[in-house]
C-alpha positions in Angstrom: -2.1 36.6 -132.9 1.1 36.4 -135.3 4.8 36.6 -134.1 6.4 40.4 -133.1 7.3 41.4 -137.0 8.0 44.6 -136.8 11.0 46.3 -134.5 9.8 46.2 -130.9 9.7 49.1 -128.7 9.3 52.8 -128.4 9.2 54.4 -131.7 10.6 58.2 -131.6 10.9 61.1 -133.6 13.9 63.3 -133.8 14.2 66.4 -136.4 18.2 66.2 -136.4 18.4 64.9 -140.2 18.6 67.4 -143.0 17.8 66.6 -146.8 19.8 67.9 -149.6 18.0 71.2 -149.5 18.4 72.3 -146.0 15.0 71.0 -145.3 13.9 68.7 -141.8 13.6 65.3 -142.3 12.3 63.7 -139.7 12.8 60.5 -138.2 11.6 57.6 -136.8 13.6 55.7 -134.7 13.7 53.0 -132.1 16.8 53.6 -130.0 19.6 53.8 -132.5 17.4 52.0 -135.2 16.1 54.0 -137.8 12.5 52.8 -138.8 11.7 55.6 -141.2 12.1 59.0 -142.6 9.3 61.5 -143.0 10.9 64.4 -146.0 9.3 67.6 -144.9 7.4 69.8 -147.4 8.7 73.4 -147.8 5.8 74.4 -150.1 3.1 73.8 -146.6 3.1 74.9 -143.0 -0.2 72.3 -142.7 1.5 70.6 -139.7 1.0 67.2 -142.3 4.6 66.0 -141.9 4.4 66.2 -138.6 1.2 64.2 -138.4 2.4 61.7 -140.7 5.5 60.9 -138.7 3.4 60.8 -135.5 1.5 58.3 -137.2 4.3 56.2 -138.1 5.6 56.5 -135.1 2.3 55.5 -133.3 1.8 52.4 -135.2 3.5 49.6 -132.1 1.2 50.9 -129.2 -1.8 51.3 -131.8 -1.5 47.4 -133.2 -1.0 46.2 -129.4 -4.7 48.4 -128.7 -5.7 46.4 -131.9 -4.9 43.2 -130.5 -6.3 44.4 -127.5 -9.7 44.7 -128.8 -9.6 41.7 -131.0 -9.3 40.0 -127.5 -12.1 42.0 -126.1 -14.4 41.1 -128.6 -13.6 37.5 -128.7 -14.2 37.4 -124.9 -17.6 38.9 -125.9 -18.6 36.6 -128.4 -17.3 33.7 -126.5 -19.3 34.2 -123.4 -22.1 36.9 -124.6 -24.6 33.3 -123.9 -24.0 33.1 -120.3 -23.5 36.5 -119.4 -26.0 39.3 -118.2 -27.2 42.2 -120.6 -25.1 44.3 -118.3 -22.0 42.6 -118.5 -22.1 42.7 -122.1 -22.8 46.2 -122.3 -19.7 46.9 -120.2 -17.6 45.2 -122.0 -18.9 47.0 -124.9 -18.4 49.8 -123.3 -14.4 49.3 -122.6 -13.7 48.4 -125.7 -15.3 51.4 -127.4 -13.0 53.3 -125.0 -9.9 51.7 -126.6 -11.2 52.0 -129.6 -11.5 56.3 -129.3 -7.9 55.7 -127.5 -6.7 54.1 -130.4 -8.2 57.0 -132.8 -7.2 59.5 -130.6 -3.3 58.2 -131.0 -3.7 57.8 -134.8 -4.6 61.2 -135.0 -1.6 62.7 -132.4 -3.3 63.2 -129.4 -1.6 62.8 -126.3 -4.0 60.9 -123.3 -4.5 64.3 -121.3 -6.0 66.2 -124.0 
């Protein structure tokens, strides 16, 4: 795994930010860091803004559930020769689950859904 490259932490969004036009922008921030700004759309009411910032916003806790799974997999592969059909299946099996959490938080769902 490479160094922490990006701003660590708990990315946030916050809707205080206007553009030019009166329209939200909305941001992405890490404390008082700015990481990026999402310009909303006045033409669409898709909720695609909104998705896209959750998305940027997602991106630190879905790249540690990346690395995650890169372990899991490598603990599979490096011991799949001495261990039991079960115990591969179950780590199969919990890494599929991160792998649906980490979809499920690409796509803006919260855990309790």
């Amino acid at each position: 795994m490479s160094k922490l490259k990006h701003t660590p932490g708990r990315w946030n969004i916050k809707t205080e930010i206007f553009n030019d036009r009166n329209h939200p922008v909305l941001s992405i921030e890490c404390g008082d860091v700015a990481i990026a700004h999402v310009f909303c759309n006045d033409q669409s009411d898709d909720g695609m803004d909104e998705a896209n910032a959750r998305l940027i916003a997602a991106a630190p806790e879905m790249l540690e559930m990346l690395n995650t799974v890169a372990e899991g997999m490598n603990t599979v592969a490096d011991n799949a020769p001495y261990w039991t059909k079960e115990q591969i299946v179950e780590h199969a099996m919990q890494i599929q689950s991160l792998v649906c959490e980490l979809e499920a938080k690409a796509e803006g769902q919260e855990e309790n859904d």
